[in-house]
MIVOTOR-336953 format. One record per residue (C-alpha): x, y, z. Coordinates in steps of 0.25 Angstrom, whole numbers, padded with zeros to 4 digits, always signed. Example, Ala and Ser with C-alpha at 12.3 -4.5 7.8 and 13.67 -1.06 7.14 Angstrom:
<sites>
+0049-0018+0031
+0055-0004+0029
</sites>
This chain:
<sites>
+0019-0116-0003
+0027-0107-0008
+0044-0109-0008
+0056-0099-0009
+0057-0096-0022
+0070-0102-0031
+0083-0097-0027
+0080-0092-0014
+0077-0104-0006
+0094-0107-0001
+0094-0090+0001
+0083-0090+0010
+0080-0094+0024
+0069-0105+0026
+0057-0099+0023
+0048-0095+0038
+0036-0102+0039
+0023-0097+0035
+0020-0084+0040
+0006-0079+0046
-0002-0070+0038
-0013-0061+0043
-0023-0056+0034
-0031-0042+0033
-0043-0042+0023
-0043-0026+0019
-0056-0018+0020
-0053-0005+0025
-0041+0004+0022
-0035+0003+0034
-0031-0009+0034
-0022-0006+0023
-0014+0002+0030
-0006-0012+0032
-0006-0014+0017
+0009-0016+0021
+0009-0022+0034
+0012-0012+0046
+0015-0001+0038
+0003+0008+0041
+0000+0012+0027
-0010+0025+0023
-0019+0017+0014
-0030+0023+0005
-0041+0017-0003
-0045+0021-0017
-0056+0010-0018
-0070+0012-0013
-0077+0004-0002
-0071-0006+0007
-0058-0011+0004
-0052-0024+0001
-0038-0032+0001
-0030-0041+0011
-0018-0039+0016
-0009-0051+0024
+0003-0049+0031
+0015-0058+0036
+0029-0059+0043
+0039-0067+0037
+0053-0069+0032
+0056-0057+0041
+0046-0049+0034
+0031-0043+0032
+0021-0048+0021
+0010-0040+0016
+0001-0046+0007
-0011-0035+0000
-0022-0037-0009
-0028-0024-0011
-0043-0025-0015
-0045-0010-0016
-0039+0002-0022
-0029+0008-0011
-0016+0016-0009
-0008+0014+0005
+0004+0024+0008
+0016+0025+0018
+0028+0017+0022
+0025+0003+0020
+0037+0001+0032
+0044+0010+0042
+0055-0001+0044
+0055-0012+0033
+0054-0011+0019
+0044-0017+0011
+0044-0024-0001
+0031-0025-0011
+0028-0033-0021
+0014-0031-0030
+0009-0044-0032
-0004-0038-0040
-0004-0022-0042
-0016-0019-0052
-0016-0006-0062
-0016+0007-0052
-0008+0000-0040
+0004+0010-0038
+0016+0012-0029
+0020+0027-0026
+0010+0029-0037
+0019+0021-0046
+0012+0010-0054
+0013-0004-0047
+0012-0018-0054
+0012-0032-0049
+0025-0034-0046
+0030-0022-0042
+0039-0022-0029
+0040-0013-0018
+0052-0008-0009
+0047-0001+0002
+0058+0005+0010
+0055+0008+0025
+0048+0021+0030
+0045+0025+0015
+0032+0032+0008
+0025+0021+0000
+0013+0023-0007
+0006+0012-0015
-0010+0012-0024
-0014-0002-0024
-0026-0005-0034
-0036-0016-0030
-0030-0029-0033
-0016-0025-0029
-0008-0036-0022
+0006-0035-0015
+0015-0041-0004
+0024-0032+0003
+0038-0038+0012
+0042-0028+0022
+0055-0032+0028
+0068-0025+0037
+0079-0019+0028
+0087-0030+0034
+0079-0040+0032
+0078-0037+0017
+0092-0037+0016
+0093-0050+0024
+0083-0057+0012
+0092-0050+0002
+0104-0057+0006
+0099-0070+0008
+0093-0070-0007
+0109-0065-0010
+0105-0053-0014
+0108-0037-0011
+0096-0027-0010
+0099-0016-0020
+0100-0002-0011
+0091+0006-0022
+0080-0004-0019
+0077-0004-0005
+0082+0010-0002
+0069+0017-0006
+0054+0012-0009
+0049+0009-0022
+0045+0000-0034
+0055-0009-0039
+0057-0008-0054
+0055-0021-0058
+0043-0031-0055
+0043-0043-0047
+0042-0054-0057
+0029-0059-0059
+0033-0075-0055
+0036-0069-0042
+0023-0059-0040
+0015-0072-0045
+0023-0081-0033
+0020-0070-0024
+0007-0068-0026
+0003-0083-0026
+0012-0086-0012
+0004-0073-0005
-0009-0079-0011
-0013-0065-0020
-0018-0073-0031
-0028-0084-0027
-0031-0078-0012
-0031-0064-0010
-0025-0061+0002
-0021-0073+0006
-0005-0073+0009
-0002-0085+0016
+0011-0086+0009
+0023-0095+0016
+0035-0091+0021
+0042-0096+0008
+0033-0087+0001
+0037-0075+0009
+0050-0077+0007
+0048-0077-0006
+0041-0063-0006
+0053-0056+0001
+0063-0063-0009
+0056-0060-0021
+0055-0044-0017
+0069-0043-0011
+0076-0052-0024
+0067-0041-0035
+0074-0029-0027
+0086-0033-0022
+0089-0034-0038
+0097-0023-0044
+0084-0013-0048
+0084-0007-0062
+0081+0006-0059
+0078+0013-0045
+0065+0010-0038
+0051+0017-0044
+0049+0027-0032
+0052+0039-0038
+0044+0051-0039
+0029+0050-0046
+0026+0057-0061
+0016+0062-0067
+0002+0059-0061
+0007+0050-0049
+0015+0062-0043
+0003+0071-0047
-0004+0062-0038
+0006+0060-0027
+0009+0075-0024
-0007+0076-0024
-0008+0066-0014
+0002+0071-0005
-0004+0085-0005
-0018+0079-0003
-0011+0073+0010
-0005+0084+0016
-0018+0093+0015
-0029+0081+0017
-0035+0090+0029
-0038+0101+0019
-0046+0104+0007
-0038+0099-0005
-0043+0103-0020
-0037+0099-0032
-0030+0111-0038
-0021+0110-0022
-0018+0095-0028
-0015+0098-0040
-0006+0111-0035
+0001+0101-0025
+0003+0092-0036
+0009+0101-0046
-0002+0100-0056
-0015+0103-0062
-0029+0098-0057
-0032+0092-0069
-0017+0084-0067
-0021+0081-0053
-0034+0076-0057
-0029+0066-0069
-0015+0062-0058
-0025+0057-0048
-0034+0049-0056
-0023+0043-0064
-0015+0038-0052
-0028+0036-0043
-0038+0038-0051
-0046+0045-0042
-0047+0060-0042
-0038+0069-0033
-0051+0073-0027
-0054+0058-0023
-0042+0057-0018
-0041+0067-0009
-0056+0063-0003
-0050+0048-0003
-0039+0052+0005
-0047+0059+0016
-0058+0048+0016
-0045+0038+0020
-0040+0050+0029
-0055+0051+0036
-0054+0034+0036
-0041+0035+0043
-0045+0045+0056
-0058+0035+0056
-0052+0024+0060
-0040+0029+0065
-0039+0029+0082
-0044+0041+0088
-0050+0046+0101
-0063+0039+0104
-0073+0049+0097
-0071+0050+0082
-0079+0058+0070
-0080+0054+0056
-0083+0071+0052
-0071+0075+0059
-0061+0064+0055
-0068+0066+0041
-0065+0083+0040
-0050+0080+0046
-0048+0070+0035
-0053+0082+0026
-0065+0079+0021
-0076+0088+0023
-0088+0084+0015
-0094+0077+0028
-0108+0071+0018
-0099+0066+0008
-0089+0058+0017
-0097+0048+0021
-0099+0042+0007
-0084+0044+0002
-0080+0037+0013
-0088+0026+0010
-0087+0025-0003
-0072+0024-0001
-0072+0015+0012
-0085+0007+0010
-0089+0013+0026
-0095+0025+0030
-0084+0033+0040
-0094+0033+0052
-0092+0016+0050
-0077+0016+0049
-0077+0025+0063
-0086+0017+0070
-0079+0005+0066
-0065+0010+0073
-0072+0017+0086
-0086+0012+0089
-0095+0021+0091
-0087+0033+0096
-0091+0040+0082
-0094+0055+0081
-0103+0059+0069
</sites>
């Protein structure tokens, strides 16, 4: 069992008991719009067929544990909180695992302040625990562990510039059972507390230098200008040379930015995107009579024969079988 960590033990009240975990095994995309638990995330799959991953979540020491395993190639976006900030800590984070298009190792910590865009890629394998607490809570912990939070590190999101040490990402990953039992995160009270105080002690010390947010370069704002244009005009047709002029660059540019930081084309993006968009209005509720053409052509896509198979090659289920699943047989051809 685990036990506070040296030093901390006299700062600290008695550790809760053992918290309750409940589990989810992920094989569909929606359910990782709770890859941060109740924040309500847009999530996005880049691996084909039926997903995979776990995530378990539990209160304790005044605050909300996510534990996720990602199986599959995906990329969640939005505020991971509308009230609380959130801390995160990579406890694995293979090659192409990003935060706002940022590269991310195992390590990396998180500060995600309330109500703030977030935008994360998570390659298959990644692994993390996210803390979301009040601000007053997180000062609370703060001054029990005699120590001040630094105003530049909890004022705006972004990637602390130094990484957890790796004797604490080991202990973390061993008390929230990522290395022998995926998914397992039966982690004590102790080990919770530990959690919060190895976060809060790595950014309540005087940072280095500012948080990495800032602006993207090169290909990675290529790619975010893209994206948000592909948004704003998904109802529409959208070609390559309208991305690339959205973007402030060439074709060729646009082509070599997106399979750099995605690796897919900006063309396989933009059918990927409508494929999750045509995913969404499917299972999403609606008056009793749904059909899969029309949800299909608001979602942009147009080539009908084609749909079926993209769909699932990407979702590992044809469309008609993700409808009937959310409304019986209420379907429309």
């Amino acid at each position: 069992m685990s036990e506070l960590l040296p030093g901390v033990a006299g700062l600290l009240p008695t550790p809760p008991p053992g918290p309750r975990w409940s589990r989810t095994t992920v094989t569909r995309i929606e359910e990782l719009q709770d890859a941060v638990h109740g924040a309500g995330l847009d999530a996005i799959q880049f691996s084909k067929g039926s997903l995979t991953g776990s995530l378990a979540v539990t209160e304790c020491a005044g605050a909300t544990f996510t534990v996720a395993e990602m199986g599959s190639f995906i990329g969640i976006r939005g505020p991971l909180h509308r009230d609380r900030f959130t801390l995160g800590v990579g406890l694995g984070q293979p090659p192409g695992s990003k935060q706002w298009m940022r590269d991310v190792d195992t390590g990396t910590v998180g500060v995600f302040v309330p109500g703030e865009e977030h935008h994360g890629l998570h390659a298959a394998g990644s692994r993390y625990i996210t803390v979301a607490l009040s601000r007053e809570r997180l000062e609370e912990i703060a001054a029990h562990l005699e120590l001040v939070l630094d105003s530049a590190a909890v004022s705006s999101s972004g990637l602390h510039p130094r990484l957890l040490p790796e004797a604490q990402v080991s202990r973390l990953a061993r008390d929230f059972g990522t290395e022998r039992t995926p998914g397992r995160a039966d982690a004590s009270g102790a080990a919770c507390w530990n959690a919060v105080v190895s976060a809060v002690q790595h950014i309540a010390r005087p940072p280095r230098r500012d948080l990495l947010r800032g602006p993207a370069t090169g290909y990675a704002r290529i790619v975010a200008r893209a994206r948000d244009y592909v948004m704003a005009h998904l109802h529409q047709s959208i070609s390559a040379e309208e991305m690339a002029r959205a973007a402030s660059t060439s074709v060729r540019s646009l082509h070599r930015a997106f399979v750099s930081v995605l690796g897919e084309s900006p063309g396989s993006y933009v059918r990927r995107v409508r494929l999750h968009r045509l995913r969404h209005a499917l299972t999403s509720p609606t008056p009793k009579r749904r059909s899969v053409s029309r949800a299909a052509y608001s979602s942009g896509i147009t080539h009908l024969g084609r749909m079926a198979r993209w769909y699932r090659e990407t979702f590992g289920e044809l469309p008609s079988e993700t409808l009937a699943r959310g409304t019986g047989n209420d379907i429309e051809p």
